[in-house]
N, C-alpha and C positions, 0 to 999 in steps of 0.2 A: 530711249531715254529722251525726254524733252526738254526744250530749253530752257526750263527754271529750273529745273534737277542742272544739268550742264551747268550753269551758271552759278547757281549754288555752290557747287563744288572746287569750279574754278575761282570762287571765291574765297570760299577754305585753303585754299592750296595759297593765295598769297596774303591772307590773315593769316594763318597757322606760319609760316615762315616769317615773316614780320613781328607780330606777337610773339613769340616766340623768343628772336632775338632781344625784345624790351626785358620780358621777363626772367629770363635767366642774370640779366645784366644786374636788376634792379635786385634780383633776390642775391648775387654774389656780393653786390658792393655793400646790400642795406647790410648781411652779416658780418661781412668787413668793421663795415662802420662799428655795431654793437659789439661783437667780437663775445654773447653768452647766447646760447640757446635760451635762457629763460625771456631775457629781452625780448630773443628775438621769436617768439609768441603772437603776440601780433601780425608779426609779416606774414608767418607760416598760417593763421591763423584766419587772415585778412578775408580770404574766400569762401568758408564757413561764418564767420560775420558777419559779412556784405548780405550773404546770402538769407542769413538766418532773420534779418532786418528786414529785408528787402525781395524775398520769392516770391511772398505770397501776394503782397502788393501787385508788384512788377508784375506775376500773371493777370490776376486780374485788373491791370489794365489793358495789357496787351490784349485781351479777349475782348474788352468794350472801347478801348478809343483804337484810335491811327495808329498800327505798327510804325507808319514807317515813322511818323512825328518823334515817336518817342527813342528810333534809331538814330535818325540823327541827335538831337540832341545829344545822347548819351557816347555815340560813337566818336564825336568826333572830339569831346570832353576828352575820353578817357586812352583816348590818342595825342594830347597833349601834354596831360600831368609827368609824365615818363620826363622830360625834359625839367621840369620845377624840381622833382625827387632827384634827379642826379646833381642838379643846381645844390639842393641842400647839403648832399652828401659830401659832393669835390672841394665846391668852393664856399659855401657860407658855411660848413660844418657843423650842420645840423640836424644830426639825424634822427630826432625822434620830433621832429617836425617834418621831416620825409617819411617816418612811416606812419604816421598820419596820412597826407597825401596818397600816399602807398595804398592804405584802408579805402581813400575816398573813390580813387581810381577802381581799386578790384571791384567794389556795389558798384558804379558806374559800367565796367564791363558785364557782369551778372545782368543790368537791366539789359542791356546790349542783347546779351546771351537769349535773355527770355523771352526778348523780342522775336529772335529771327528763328531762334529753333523749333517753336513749336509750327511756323507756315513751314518747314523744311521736313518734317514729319508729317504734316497735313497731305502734303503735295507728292508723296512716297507711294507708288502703285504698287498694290499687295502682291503683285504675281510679281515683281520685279525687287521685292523690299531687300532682300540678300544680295542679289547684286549691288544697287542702287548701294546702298549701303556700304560695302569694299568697296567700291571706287571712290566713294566720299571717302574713306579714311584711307586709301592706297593716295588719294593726292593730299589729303591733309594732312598723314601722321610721313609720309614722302617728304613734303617740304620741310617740315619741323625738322627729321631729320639731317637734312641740308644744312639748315640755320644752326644745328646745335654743331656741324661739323666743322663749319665759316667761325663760329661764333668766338673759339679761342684766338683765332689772329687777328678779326676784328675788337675782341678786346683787349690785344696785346698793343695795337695802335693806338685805341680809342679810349681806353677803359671805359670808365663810366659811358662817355658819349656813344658808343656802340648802340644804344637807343636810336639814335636818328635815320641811320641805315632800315632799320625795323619798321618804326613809323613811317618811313618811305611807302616800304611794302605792304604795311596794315593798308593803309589809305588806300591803295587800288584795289583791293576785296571789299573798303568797303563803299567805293565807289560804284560795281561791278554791283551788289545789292541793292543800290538805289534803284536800278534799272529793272528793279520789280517788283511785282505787286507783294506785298507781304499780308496782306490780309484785309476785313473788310473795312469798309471806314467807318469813325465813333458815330456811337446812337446804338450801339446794340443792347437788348433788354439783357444786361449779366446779373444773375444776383450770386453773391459768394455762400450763401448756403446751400447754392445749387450744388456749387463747384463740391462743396466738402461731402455731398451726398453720395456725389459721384463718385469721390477720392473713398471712398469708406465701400465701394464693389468690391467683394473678396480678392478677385485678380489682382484689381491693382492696388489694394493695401497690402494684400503680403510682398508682391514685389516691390515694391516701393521701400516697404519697414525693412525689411530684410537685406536691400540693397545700402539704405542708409545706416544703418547698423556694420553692413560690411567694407562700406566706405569708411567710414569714422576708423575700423583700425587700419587699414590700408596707405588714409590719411599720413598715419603716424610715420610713416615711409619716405610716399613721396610729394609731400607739401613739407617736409625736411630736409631733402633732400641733399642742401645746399650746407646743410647744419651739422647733416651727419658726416660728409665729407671733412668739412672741418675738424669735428669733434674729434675721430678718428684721424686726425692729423694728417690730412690727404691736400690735394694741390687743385687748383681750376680741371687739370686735364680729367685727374678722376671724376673732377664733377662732374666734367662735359660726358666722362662715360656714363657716369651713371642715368645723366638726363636721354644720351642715347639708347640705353636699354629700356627707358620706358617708351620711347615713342617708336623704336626698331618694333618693339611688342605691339604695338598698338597697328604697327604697320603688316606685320606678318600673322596680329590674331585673327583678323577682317577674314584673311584667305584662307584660316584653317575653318574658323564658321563656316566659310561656306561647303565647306566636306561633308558637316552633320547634317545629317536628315532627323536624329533622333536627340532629342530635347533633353531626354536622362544622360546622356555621353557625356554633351556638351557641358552642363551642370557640374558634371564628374570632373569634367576636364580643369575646369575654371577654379574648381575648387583645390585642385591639386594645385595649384601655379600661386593660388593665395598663401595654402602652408609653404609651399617655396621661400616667397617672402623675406619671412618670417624665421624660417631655417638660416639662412644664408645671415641675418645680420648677429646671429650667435659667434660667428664667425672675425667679427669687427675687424673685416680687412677693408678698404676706402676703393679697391682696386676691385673689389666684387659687389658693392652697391648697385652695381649696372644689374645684377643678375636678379638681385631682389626688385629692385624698382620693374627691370622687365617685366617677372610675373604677376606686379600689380597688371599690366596693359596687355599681357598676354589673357588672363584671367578676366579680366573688363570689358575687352574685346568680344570674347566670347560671350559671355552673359548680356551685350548690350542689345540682341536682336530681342533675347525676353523680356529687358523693360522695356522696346520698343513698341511691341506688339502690346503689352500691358498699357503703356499711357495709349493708344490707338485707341482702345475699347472707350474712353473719353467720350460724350457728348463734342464733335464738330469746334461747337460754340463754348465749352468750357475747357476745349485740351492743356491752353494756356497755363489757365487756373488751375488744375488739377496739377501740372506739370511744377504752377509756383510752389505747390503745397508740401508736393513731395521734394523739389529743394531744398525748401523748410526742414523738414524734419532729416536729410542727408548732412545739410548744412550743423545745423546743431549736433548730430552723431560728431561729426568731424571735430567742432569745435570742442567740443566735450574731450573726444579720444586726444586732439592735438594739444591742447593744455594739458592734460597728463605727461605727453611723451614730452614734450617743451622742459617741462623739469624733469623726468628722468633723464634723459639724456646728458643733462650737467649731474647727476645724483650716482643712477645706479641704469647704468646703459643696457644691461641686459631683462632689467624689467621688462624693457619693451615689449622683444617680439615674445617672452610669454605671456603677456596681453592679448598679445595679436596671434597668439595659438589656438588660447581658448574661445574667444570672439568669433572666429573664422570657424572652427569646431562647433559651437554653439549654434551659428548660423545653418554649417551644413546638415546639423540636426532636424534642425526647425524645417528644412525642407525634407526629407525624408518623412515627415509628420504631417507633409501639407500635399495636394495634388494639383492646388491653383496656378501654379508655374507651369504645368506641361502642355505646353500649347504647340500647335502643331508651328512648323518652322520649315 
């Protein structure tokens, strides 16, 4: 492995721990504050928004100016607002002026996101991408699970201000990134109807459609996460389980990928952990959340080598942009699905996961119907 893969990852490892701890914080106190799933739509909502505004853009910039301009700028933004949001929340009691901020910050880290991911896929050697790949997420989804474990006595101290601790640790990943090239410098010839010619390759429109589709009810899980606990009358500890179960998943699906050799298993596999889900919140116990959010990340993990391989097939010089696009259209899946669940969830709770039965059925169809997904792994 070379030293921009290394470095990458060891940059993950203390982003993902840091971030981590801002947002678990921001998302417990913002529902505090509002105290209704419908309000609180927006927050849960906030990264299919950002995104939905702001993918397609964001890639193609990244693909025709300076990566790294457009990192700092956005990184170091969206590493401050975390302090302004808790300000509104504690002590000016203002909270639907923090989740505004809340909104501006999540598009601010997306630009962030679009920037760096797609030189960190670039830079990914094919004989090595299954590796390479578990050990980015063995240190990444590693840390997170640390910070989600700290995370309750840091905000039994600190409450709200448990952010700072966080931002401590975002800042030295994203220092750790400066120190590398992220891509070419602006002047490149990009035009966006390249990009969308690209994006419309059988491969990577149905993995894309089909991921975004199965994101959007997934969504409904865990970008709530913090909502459903409540709702179900559960405490911080259950939250903190439940945010454990999705990143323990995200940490443990890395190492079962790498078992499969064969593309249909995996598929099988991923799709069974989605109905899980989905089963488990019929259930509406606050103490088993953990179980459903895991096999969103058990399920994600597994299928993430297929969209990998899929945006690769990208022209070089447009992976960015293709990368924005299909954001887009994930983004808005989510948004779509997360405003539904946002008012069920105060309405009629069990709506949900029959939603997210059929959706996830629907999808595993549509692959059984298509053979663009079986790529060698």
């Amino acid at each position: 492995m070379d030293r921009i893969n290394k470095t990458f990852i060891i940059n993950n490892g203390f982003a993902a721990f840091g971030l981590n701890l801002i947002d678990m914080t921001l998302l417990w106190i913002l529902y505090l504050a509002l105290k209704n799933p419908v309000l609180y739509i927006p927050v849960a909502s906030a990264k299919p928004i950002g995104t939905l505004l702001l993918s397609n853009i964001t890639g193609y910039l990244a693909d025709k100016y300076d990566r790294k301009k457009l990192f700092i700028i956005t990184g170091v933004s969206h590493r401050v607002l975390p302090i302004f949001i808790v300000f509104f929340v504690l002590i000016s009691f203002n909270p639907f002026l923090a989740v505004v901020l809340y909104i501006i910050r999540t598009a601010l880290s997306i630009v962030t996101t679009n920037t760096v991911t797609p030189s960190f896929i670039q830079n990914l050697p094919e004989s090595e991408l299954k590796k390479v790949s578990f050990y980015n997420r063995a240190v990444k989804e590693g840390s997170t699970v640390v910070s989600i474990l700290i995370w309750p006595l840091l905000y039994e101290i600190y409450t709200g201000w448990a952010v700072i601790p966080g931002i401590i640790f975002a800042t030295i990943g994203f220092a750790l990134v400066l120190t590398l090239p992220l891509g070419d410098k602006e002047g490149k010839k990009v035009k966006f109807r390249e990009a969308l010619k690209e994006y419309r390759r059988k491969e990577i429109f149905f993995v894309s459609m089909t991921t975004a589709i199965s994101q959007g009810a997934l969504g409904m899980v865990y970008l709530y996460s913090a909502a459903i606990v409540q709702v179900l009358h559960g405490n911080d500890i259950q939250y903190t389980l439940a945010q454990l179960g999705f990143y323990l998943a995200w940490l443990i699906g890395p190492w079962i990928m790498t078992k499969f050799n064969n593309v249909v298993k995996l598929a099988t596999t991923s799709f069974a952990m989605y109905f899980l889900v989905f089963l488990v919140l019929f259930l509406k116990d606050p103490w088993l959340i953990g179980i459903s959010t895991g096999g969103v990340g058990i399920g994600d993990a597994l299928t993430e080598i297929i969209w990998i391989k899929a945006m690769r097939m990208a022209r070089r010089e447009l992976m960015a942009s293709v990368m924005g696009i299909d954001e887009f259209f994930t983004a808005a899946s989510r948004l779509g699905y997360g405003s539904i669940a946002g008012a069920l969830y105060a309405t009629d709770f069990l709506a949900v996961p029959i939603i997210g039965l059929i959706t996830i059925a629907g999808v595993a169809i549509a692959y059984t119907k298509n053979d663009s997904w079986k790529m060698k792994i």
